[in-house]
C-alpha positions as CSV (number, residue, x, y, z in Angstrom):
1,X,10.0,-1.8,26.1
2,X,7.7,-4.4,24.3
3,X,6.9,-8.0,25.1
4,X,5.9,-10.5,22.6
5,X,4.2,-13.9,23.0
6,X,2.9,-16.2,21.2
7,X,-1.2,-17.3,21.0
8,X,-2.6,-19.5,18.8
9,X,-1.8,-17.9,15.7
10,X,-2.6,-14.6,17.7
11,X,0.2,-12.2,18.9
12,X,-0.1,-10.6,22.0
13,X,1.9,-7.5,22.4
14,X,2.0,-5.3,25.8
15,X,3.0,-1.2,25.1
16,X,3.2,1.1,28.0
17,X,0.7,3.6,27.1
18,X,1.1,6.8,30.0
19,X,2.4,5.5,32.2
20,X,0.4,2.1,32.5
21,X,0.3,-1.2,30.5
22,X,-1.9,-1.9,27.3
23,X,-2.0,-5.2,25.7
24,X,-3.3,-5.4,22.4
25,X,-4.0,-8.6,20.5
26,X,-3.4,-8.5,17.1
27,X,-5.5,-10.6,14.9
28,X,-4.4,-11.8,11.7
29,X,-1.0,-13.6,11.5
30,X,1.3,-10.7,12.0
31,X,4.4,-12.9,13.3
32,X,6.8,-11.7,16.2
33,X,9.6,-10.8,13.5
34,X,7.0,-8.6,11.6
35,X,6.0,-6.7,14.8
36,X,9.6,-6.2,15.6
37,X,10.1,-4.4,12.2
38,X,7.4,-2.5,12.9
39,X,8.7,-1.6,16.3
40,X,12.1,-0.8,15.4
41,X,10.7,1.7,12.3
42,X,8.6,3.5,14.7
43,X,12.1,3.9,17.6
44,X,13.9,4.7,14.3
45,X,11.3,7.7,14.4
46,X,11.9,8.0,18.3
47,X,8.0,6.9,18.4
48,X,7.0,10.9,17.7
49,X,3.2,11.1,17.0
50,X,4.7,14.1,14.9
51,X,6.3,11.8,12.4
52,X,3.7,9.4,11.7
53,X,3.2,10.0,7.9
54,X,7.7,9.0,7.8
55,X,6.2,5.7,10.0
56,X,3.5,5.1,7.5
57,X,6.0,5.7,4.5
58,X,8.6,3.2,5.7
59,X,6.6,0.6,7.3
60,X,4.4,0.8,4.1
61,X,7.7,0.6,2.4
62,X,8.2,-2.7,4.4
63,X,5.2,-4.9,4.1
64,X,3.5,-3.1,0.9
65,X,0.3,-2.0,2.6
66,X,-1.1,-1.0,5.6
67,X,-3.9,-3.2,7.2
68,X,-5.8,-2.2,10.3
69,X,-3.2,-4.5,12.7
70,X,-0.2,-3.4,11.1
71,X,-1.9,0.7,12.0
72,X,-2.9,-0.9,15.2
73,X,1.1,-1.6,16.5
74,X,1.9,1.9,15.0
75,X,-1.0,3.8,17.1
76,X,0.7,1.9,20.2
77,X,4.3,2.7,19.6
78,X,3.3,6.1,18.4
79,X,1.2,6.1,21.7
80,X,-1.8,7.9,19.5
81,X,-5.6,6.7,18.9
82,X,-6.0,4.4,15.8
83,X,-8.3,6.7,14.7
84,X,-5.8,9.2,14.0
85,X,-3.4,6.7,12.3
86,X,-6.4,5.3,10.0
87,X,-7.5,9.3,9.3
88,X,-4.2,9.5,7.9
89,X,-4.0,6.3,5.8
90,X,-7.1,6.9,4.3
91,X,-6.9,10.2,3.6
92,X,-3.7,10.0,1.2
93,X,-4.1,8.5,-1.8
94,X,0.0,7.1,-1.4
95,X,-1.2,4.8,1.5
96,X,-3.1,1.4,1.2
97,X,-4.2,-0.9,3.2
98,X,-5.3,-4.0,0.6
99,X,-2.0,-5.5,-1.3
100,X,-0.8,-4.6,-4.4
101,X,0.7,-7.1,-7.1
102,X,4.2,-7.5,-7.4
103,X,3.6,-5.3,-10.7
104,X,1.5,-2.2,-9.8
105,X,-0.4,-1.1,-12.8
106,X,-1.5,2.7,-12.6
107,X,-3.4,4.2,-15.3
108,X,-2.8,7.9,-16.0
109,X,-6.7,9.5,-16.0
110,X,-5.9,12.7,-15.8
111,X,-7.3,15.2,-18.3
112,X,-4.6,15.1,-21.0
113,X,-4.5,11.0,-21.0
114,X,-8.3,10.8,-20.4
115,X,-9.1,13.0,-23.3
116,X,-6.3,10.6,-25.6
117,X,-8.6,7.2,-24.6
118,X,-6.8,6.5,-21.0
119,X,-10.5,5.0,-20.6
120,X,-10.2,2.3,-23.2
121,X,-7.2,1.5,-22.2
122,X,-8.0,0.8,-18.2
123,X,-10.5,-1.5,-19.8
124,X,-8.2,-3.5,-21.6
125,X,-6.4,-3.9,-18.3
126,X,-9.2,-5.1,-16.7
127,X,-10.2,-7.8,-19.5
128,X,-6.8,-9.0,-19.8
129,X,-6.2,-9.4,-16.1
130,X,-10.1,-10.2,-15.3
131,X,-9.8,-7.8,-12.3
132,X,-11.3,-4.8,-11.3
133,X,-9.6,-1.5,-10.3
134,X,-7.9,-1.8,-6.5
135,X,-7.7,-5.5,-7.2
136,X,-5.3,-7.8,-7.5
137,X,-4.8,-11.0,-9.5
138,X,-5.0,-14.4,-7.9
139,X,-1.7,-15.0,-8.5
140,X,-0.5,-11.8,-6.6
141,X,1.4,-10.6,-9.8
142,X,-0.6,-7.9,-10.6
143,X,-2.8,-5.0,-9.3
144,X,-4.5,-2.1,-11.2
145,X,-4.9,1.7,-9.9
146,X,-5.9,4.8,-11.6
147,X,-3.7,8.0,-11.1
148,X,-4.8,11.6,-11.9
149,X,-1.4,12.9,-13.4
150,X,1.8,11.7,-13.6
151,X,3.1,14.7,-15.3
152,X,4.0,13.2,-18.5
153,X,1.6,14.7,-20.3
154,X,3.4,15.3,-23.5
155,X,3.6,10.8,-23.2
156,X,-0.3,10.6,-23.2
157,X,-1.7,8.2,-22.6
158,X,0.7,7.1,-20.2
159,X,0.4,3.9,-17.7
160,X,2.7,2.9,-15.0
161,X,4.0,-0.5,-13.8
162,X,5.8,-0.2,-10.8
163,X,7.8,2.8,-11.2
164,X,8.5,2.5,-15.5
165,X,6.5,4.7,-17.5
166,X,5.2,3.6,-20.6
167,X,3.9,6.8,-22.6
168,X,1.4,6.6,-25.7
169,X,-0.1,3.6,-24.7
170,X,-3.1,2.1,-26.9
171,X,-5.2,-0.5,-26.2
172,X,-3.7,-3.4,-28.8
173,X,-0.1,-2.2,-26.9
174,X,-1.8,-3.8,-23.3
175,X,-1.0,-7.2,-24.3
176,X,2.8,-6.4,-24.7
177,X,3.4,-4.5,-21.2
178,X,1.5,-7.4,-19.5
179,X,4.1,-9.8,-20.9
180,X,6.8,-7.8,-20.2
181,X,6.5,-8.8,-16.6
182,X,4.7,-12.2,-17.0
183,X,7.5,-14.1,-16.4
């Protein structure tokens, strides 16, 4: 049983932590109605510290990443450090904690792509979007990653936007798959 107020922008939020009271302020704008999700997916787990990678999934599901206050309301409910919580989110390559675009870009760089020009064509990506791998445009459309293998090997050079695969992709084709989702 959690109580939320409100604090200049700033959302205090008390979690009985054995057996006494912890508050924990949570700095950036992380409303009432986003800590309640996040409440409600951790009792949907019946806040087991054993199930944490199924709270990161969903609540990652939920918001698209995972910054540090968003881990902070799970270590509470979860009643575990926020060490353990951030071990975990940075050790698998599935969990983020910057946004992605709307459009996730993920070049294929394992060896089968890679040795087909997966190279050329992350650069491509970066000119035409002018950002950097792990970025994000400006206008939150778009965000590029590289992947090791998406086991379409017989497709390479293979990129993925969202979860559509596009296989034997060259560099002149970049242009065409960004304006796919341009609009």
């Amino acid at each position: 049983m959690s109580t939320k107020t409100n604090t200049e922008n700033n959302v205090a939020h008390e979690y009985p932590y054995n057996g006494s009271s912890t508050q924990v302020e949570v700095k950036i704008k992380l409303t009432a109605d986003k800590i309640e999700k996040i409440d409600a997916i951790c009792r949907s787990f019946g806040n087991d510290p054993g199930e944490l990678i199924n709270v990161l999934h969903e609540t990652q599901s939920e918001f698209g990443y995972l910054p540090a206050e968003v881990q902070d309301v799970i270590a509470q409910n979860l009643r575990i450090p926020v060490a353990q919580v951030y071990g975990v989110v940075s050790f698998y390559s599935f969990f983020t904690m910057t946004p992605k675009g709307e459009h996730p870009i993920s070049i294929c760089l394992g060896t089968a792509c890679y040795v087909r020009g997966s190279e050329k064509i992350l650069e491509e990506f970066k000119k035409e979007l002018n950002i950097e791998v792990g970025e994000t445009t400006p206008d939150g459309k778009f965000s590029i990653n590289c992947l090791r293998c998406v086991g379409a090997c017989g497709l390479a050079p293979v990129v993925m936007v969202g979860e559509r695969v596009f296989g034997r992709v060259s560099p002149e084709s970049v242009k065409q798959i960004i304006g796919e989702y341009k609009d």
